[in-house]
KOLDRENKOL-624138 format. One record per residue: residue in one letter; y, x, z of N, C-alpha, C in turn. Coordinates in steps of 0.02 Angstrom, whole numbers, m for minus. Layout:
# KOLDRENKOL-624138
{node 'A'; {Y; X; Z}; {Y; X; Z}; {Y; X; Z}}
...
This chain:
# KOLDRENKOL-624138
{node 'X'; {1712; m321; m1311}; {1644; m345; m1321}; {1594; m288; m1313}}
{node 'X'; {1602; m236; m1353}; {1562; m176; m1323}; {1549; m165; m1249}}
{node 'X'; {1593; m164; m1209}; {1586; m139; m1166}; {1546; m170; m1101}}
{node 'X'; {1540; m238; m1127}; {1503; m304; m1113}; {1433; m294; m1111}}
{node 'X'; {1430; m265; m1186}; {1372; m245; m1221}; {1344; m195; m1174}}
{node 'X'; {1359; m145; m1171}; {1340; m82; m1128}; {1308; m97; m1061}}
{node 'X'; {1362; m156; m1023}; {1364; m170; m960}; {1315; m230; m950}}
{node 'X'; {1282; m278; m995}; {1216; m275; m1014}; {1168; m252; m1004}}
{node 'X'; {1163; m218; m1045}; {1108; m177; m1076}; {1086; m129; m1011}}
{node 'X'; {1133; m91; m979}; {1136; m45; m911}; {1111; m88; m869}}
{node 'X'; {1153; m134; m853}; {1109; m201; m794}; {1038; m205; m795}}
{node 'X'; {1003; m210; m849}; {956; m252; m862}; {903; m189; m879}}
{node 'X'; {930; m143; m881}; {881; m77; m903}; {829; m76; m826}}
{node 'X'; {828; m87; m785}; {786; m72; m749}; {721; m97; m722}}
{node 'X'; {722; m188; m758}; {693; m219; m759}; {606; m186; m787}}
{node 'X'; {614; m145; m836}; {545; m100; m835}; {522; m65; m795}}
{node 'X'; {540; m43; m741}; {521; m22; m702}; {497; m46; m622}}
{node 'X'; {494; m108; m650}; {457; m143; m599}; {367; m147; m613}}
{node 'X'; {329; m184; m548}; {262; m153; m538}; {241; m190; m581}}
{node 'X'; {180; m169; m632}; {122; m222; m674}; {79; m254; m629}}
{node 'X'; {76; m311; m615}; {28; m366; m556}; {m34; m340; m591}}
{node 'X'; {m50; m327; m527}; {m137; m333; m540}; {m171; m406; m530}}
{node 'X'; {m233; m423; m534}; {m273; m491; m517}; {m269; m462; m449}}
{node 'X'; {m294; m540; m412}; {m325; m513; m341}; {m375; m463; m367}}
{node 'X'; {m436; m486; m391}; {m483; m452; m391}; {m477; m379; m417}}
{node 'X'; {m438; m364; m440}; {m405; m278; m454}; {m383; m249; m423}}
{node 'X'; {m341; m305; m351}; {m300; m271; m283}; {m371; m267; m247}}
{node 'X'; {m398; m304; m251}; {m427; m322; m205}; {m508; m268; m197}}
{node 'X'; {m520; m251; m271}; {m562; m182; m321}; {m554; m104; m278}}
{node 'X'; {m456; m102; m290}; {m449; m23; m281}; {m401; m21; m202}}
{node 'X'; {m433; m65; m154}; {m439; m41; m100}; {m478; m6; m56}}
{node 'X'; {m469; 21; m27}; {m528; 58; 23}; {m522; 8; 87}}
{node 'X'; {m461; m23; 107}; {m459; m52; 177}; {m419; m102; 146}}
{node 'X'; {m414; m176; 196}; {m368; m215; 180}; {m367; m256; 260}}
{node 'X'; {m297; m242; 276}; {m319; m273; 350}; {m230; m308; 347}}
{node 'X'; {m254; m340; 427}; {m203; m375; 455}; {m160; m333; 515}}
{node 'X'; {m101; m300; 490}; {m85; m261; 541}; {m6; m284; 535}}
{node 'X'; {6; m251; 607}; {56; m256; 657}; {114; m178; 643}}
{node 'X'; {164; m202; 616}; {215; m111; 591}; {252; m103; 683}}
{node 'X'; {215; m52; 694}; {249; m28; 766}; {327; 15; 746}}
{node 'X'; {323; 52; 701}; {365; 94; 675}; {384; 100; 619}}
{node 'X'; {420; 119; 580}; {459; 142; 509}; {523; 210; 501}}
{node 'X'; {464; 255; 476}; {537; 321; 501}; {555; 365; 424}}
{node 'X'; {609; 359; 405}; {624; 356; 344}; {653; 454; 342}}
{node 'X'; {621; 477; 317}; {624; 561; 296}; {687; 587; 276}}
{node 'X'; {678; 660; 244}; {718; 683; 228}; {717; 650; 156}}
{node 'X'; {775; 646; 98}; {802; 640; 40}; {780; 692; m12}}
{node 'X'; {728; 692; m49}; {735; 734; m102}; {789; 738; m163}}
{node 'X'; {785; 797; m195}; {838; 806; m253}; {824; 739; m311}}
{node 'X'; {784; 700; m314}; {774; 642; m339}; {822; 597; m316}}
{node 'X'; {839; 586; m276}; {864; 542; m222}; {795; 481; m193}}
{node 'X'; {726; 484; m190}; {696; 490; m160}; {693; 501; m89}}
{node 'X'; {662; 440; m26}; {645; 471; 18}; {567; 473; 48}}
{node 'X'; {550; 492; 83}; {489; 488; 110}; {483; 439; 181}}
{node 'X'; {444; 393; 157}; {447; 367; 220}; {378; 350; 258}}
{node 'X'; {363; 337; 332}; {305; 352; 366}; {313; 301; 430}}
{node 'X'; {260; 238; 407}; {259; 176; 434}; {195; 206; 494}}
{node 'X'; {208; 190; 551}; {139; 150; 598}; {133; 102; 603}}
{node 'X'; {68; 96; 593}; {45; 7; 612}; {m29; m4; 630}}
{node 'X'; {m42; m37; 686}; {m76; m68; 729}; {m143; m114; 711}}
{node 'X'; {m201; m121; 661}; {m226; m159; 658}; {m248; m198; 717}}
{node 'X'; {m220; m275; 662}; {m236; m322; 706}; {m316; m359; 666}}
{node 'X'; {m323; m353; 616}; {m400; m390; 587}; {m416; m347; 532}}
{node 'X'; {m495; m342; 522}; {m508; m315; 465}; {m521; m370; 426}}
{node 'X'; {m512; m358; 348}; {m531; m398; 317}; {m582; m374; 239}}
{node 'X'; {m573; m298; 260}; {m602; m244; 210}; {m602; m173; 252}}
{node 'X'; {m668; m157; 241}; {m660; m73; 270}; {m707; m74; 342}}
{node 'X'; {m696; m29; 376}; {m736; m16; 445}; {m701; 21; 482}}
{node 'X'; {m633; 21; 514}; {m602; 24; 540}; {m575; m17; 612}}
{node 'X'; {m595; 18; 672}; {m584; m18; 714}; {m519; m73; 744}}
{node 'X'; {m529; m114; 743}; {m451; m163; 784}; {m412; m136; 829}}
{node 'X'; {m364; m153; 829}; {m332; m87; 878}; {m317; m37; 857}}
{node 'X'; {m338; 6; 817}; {m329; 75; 761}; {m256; 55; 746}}
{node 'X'; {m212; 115; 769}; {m160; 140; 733}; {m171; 188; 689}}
{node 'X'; {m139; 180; 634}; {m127; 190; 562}; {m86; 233; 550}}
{node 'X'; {m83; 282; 501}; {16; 295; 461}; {m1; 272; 390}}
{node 'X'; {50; 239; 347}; {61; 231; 297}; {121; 262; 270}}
{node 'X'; {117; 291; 218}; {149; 328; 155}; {174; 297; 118}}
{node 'X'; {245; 313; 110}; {281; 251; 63}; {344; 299; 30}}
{node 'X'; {377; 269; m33}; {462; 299; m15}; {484; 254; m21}}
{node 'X'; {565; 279; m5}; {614; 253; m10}; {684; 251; m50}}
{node 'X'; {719; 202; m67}; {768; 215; m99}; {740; 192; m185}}
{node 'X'; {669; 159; m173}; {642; 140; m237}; {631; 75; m256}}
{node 'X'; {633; 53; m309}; {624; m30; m302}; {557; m52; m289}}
{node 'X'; {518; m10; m346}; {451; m4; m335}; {402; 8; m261}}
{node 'X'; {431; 11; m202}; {401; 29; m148}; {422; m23; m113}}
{node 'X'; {355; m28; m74}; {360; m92; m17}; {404; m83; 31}}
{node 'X'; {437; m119; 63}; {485; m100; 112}; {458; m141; 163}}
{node 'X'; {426; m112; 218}; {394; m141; 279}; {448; m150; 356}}
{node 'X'; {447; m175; 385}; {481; m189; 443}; {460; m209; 516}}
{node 'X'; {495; m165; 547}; {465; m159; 620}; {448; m217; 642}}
{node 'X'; {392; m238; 696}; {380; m302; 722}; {357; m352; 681}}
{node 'X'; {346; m343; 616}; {317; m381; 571}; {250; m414; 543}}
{node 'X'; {226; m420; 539}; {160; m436; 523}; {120; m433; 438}}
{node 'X'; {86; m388; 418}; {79; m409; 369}; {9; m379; 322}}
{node 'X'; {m21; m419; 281}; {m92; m403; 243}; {m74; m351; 209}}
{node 'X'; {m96; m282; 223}; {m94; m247; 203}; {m167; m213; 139}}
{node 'X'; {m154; m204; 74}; {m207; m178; 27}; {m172; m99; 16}}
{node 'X'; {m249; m73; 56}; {m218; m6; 70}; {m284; 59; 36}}
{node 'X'; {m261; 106; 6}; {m307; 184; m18}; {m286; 219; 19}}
{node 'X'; {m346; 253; 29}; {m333; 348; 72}; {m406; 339; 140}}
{node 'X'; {m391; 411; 161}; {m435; 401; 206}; {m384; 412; 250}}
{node 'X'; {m350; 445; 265}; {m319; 449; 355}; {m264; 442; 357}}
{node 'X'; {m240; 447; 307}; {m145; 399; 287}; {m149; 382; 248}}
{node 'X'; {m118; 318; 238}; {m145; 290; 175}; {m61; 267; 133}}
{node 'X'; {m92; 253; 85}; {m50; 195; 27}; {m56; 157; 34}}
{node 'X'; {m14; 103; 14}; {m13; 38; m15}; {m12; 45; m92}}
{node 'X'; {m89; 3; m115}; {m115; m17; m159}; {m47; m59; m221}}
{node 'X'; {m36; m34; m265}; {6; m79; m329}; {85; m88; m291}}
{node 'X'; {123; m41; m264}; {179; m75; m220}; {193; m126; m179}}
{node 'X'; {236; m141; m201}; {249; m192; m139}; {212; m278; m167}}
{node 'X'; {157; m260; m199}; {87; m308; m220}; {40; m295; m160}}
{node 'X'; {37; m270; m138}; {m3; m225; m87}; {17; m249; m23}}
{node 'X'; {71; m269; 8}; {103; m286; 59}; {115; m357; 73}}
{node 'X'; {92; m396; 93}; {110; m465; 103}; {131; m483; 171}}
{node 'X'; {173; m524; 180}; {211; m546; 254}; {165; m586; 271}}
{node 'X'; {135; m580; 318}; {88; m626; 335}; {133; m667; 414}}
{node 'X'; {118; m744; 423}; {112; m773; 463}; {84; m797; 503}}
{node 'X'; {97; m751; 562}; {35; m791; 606}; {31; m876; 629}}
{node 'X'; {85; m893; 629}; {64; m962; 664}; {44; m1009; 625}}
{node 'X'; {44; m1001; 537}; {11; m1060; 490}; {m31; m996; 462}}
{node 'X'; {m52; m962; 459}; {m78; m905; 424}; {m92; m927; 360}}
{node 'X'; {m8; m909; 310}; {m10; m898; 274}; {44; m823; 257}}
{node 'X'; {20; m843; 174}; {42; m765; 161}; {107; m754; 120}}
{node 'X'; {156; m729; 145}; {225; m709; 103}; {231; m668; 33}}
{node 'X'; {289; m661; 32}; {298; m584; m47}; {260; m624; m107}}
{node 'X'; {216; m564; m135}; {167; m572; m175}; {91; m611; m149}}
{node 'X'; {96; m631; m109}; {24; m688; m82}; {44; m728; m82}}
{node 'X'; {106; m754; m97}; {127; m819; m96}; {79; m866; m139}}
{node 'X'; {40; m925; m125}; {m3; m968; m162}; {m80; m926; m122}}
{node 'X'; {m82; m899; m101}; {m147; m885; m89}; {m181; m879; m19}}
{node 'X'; {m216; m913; m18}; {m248; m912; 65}; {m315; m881; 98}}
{node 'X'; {m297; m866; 149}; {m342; m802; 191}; {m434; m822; 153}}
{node 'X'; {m454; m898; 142}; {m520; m913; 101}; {m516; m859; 61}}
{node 'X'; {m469; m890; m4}; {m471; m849; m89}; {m473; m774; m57}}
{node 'X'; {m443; m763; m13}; {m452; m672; m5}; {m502; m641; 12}}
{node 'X'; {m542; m696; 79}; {m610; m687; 92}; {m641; m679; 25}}
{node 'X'; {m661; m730; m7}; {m704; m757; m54}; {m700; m686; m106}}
{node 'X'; {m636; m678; m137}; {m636; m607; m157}; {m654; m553; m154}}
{node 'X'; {m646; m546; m68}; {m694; m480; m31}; {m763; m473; m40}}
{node 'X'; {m784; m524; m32}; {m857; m548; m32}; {m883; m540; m99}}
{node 'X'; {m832; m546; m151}; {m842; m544; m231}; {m858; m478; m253}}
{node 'X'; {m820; m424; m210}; {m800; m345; m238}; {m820; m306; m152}}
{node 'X'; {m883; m294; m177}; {m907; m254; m104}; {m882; m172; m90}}
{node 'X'; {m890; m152; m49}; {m866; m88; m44}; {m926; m28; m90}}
{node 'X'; {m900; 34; m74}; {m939; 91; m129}; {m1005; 64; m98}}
{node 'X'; {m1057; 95; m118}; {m1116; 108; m61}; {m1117; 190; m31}}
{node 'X'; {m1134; 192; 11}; {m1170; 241; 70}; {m1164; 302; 32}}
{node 'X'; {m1179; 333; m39}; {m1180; 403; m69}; {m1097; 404; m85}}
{node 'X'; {m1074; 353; m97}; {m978; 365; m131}; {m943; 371; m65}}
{node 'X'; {m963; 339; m4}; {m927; 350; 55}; {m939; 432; 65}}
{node 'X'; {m999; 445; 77}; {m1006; 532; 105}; {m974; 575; 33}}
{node 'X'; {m966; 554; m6}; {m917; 599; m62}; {m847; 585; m43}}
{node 'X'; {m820; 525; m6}; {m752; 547; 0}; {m725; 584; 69}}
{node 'X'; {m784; 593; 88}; {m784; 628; 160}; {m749; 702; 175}}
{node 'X'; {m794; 698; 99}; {m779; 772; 81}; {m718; 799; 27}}
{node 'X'; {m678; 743; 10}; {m614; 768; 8}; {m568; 783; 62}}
{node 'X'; {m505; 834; 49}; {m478; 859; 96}; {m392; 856; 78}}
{node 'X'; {m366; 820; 93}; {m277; 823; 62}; {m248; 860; 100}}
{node 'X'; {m196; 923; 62}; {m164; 973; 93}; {m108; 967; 32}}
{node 'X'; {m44; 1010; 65}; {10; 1011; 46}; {9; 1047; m15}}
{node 'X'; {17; 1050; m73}; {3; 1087; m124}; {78; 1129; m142}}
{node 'X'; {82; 1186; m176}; {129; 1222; m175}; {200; 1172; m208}}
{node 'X'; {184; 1147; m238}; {266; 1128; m262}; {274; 1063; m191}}
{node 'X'; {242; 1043; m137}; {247; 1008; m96}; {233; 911; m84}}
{node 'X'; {188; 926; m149}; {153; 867; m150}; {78; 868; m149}}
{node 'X'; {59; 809; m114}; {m12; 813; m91}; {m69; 827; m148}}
{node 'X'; {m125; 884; m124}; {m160; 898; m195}; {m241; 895; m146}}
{node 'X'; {m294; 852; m191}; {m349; 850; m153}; {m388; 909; m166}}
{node 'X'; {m425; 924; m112}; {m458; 990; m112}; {m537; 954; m110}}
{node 'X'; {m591; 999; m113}; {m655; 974; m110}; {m675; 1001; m62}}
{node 'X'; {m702; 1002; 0}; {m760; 1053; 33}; {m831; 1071; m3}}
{node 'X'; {m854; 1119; m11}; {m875; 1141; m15}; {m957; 1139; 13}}
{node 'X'; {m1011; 1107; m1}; {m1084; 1084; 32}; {m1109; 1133; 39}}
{node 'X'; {m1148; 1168; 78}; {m1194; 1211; 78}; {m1258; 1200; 87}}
């Protein structure tokens, strides 16, 4: 019976470590971009001593639906691997992406952030399941972007490799 117990308890231990759902309007808050794109690629890194990997998606916007980013714009997105917590994207796929960063980005709340989108009923997979391209509009429209002084402040951040080898933002410097 103990050992039952253990084998339990071990099973089920990981269940905390899954993502806290945000509202739309919270995904939908701490994006910078949210578009409809196309994964051309998925190239999965080296393995850190974590057992961690790094992984580094391209993808193709196909619609904006947040942001000012041209159609057509290829992308990289930043992800790992080997985690439960991380979206796992797939080549040839399609999908609404709620994304932070300026020139590589994240996905916003894990794999909350990532929805399979369908093109031929356009609706939405994963975590969009129940929700349609309207409610997302309507949302957007709800939660506008920074204004004009918060954009030229993130201009002027700068992400570089920081010594222990994780990304550390730098400021430039105004004169």
């Amino acid at each position: 019976m103990r050992i039952f117990m253990m084998f339990f308890v071990f099973s089920f231990a990981p269940a905390h470590a899954m993502v806290n759902l945000m509202s739309l309007h919270d995904l939908v808050g701490s994006s910078d971009l949210i578009v409809i794109a196309k994964i051309n690629s998925v190239h999965e890194m080296k393995i850190n001593q974590e057992g961690f990997s790094n992984v580094s998606s391209r993808a193709t916007i196909k619609k904006m639906i947040k942001g000012n980013i041209g159609k057509e714009t290829r992308i990289t997105i930043r992800s790992y691997g080997n985690i439960t917590i991380s979206p796992t994207l797939k080549e040839s796929q399609y999908y609404v992406l709620f994304l932070e960063g300026r020139y590589s980005y994240k996905i916003v709340n894990g794999p909350q952030g990532a929805w399979l989108y369908h093109q031929d009923d356009q609706t939405f997979g994963g975590l969009g399941t129940g929700y349609t391209m309207e409610d997302l509009q309507r949302v957007v429209a709800e939660n506008p972007p920074f204004p004009e002084p918060w954009n030229e402040y993130l201009d002027n951040i700068v992400t570089r490799p920081g010594r222990d080898g994780h990304a550390a933002d730098l400021f430039r410097i105004q004169e």
